[in-house]
N, C-alpha and C positions, 0 to 999 in steps of 0.2 A: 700569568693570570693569577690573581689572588681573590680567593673566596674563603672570607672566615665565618664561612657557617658549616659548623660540625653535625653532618646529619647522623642519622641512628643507624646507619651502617656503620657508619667511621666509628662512630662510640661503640659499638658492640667490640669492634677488630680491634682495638684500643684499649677495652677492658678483658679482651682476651690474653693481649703481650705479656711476657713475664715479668717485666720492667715495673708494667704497674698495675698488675695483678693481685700483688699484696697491699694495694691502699682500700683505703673503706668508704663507704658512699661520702662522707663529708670531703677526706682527703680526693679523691676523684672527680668531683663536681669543682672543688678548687681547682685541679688543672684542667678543665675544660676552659673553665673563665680565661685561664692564661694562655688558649694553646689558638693555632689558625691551620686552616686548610691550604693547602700552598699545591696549587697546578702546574706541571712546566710540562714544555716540550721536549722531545730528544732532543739531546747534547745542549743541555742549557745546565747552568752553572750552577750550584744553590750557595755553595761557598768555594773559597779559593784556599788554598795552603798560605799559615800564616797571616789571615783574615782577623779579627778580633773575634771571641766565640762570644756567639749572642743566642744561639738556640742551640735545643737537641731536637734531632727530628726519629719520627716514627712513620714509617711507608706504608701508606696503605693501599696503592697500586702500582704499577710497573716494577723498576728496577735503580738502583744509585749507585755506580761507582763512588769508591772511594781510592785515590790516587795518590802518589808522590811523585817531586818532577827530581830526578838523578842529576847530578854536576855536570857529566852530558848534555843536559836539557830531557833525556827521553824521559817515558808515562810510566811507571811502575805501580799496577794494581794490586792493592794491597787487602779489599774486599770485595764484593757484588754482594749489595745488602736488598733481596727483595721481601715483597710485601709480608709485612708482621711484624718485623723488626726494628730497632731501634740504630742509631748511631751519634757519636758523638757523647752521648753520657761518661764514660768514662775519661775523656780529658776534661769536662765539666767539672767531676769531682774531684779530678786529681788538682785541679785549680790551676790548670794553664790558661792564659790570657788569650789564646792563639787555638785556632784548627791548624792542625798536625797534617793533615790530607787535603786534597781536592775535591769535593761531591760534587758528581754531574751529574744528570740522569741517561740511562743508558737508550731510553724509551721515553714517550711521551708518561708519565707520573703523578701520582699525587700523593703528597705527604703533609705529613702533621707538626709542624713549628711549634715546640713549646719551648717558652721564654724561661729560660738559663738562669736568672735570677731568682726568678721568682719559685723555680723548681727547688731551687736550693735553699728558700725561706722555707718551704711547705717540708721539705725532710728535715730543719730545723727545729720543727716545732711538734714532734715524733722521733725518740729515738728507736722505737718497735718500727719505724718506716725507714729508718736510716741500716737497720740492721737485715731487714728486708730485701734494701738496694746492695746491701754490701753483699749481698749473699747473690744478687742478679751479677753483678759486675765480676764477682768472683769466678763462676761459671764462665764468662766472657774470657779473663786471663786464660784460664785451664782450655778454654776451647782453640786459644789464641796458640798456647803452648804445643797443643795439639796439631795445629795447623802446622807449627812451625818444623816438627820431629817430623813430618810427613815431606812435606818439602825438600828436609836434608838427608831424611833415613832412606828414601824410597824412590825408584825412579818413574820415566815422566805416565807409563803403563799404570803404574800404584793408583799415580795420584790422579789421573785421569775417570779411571774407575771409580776411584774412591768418591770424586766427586761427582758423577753421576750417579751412586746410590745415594749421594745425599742429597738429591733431589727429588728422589720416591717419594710419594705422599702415603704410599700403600707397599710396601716390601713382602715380597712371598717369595716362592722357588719358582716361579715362573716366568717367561717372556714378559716383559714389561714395556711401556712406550715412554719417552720422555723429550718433551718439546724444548727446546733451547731457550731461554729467554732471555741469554744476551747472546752477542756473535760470539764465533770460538776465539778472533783475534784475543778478548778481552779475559776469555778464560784461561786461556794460554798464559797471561800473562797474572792474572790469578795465584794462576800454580806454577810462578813461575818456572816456565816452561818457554822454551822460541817457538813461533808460530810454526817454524820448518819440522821443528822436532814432535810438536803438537801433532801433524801431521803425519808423519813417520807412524806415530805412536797406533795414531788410530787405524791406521792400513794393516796393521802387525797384531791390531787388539780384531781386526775384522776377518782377517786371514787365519786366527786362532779361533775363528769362533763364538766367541764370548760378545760380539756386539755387531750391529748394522748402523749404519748410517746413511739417510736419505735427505740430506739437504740438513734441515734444522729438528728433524725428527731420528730420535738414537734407539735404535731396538737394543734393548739388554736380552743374551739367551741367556737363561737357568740361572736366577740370579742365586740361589744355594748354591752352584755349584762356583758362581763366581767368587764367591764370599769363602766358599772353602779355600779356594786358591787361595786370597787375600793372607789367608788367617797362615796361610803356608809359604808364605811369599813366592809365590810361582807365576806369579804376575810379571 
């Protein structure tokens, strides 16, 4: 379902993103003109790997895999991009012709299609907006690289953990709740991780202690003291 009317919610979550945070009412009012409201259901497609790149999207409910399909044929999850963020900008810039990934949505969603071209006119005609972006996408590399040392340096307890504290909205020393928003199949493969080992991990992190698990809801105990572990790799 397509609806390109951007209401004042979606613009507010939209002028909050870091992406285009650093534009000014004129440059911002330009991409609205350009941008559409884009509804789908779970497991609908929004592009395919290898598609011609025609937008960036920005999510402003549910959830978007982003994928790659292995010489295999199997699904390797290479993000879970939910609501605030952006994807795609940085093959836009880098000036590939092609999506690199697959985005599905994991969930019923809605996201913000702005047109690729015309994004690239409007940083054109600003170099203080182009220096701006370069400084957004730079964080993304550095997050990227992040990602990557965590994956190889650490095993699957690390990164398990690791990534449900970065799903806190609010971090303190204390018991905390956090609701899943996609299945663990997909998280698993997130970090990459085997669904079997996923499993392992979290019986071994719940027999330690340090987390519950009830269906789609993860109790973290003591998250200071979780985070001291971390910091001592005793994870």
């Amino acid at each position: 379902m397509l609806d390109k009317t951007l209401n004042h919610d979606v613009v507010m979550a939209m002028r909050e993103c870091v992406m285009f945070s650093g534009m000014d009412d004129g440059q911002f009012d330009a991409l609205l003109r350009f941008s559409k409201l884009v509804s789908k259901p779970a497991e609908c497609m929004l592009f395919q790997q290898d598609m011609p790149l025609t937008h960036v999207y920005f999510v402003y409910q549910g959830a978007v895999k982003l994928s790659r399909s292995t010489v295999k044929g199997d699904e390797k999850i290479i993000e879970v991009i939910l609501p605030g963020r952006t994807f795609a900008e940085g093959v836009l810039f880098k000036g590939a012709p092609m999506y690199p990934v697959t985005a599905t949505t994991l969930k019923s969603s809605t996201v913000v299609a702005v047109d690729g071209k015309q994004l690239l006119h409007l940083l054109k005609s600003s170099n203080e907006l182009c220096i701006k972006m370069l400084a957004h996408v730079s964080f993304r590399l550095h997050w990227m690289i992040n990602e990557l040392d965590k994956q190889t340096l650490h095993n699957a307890s690390f990164r398990i953990i690791d990534y449900f504290l970065s799903q806190l909205t609010v971090q303190d020393s204390n018991r905390h709740e956090i609701q899943l928003q996609v299945p663990k199949r997909d998280i698993a493969s997130r970090l990459s991780i085997k669904p079997e080992t996923f499993s392992r991990a979290l019986k071994s992190l719940e027999k330690k202690g340090m987390l519950a698990v009830h269906e789609k809801t993860i109790i973290l105990h003591d998250i200071a003291k979780i985070k001291e572990k971390m910091a001592l790799e005793e994870i």
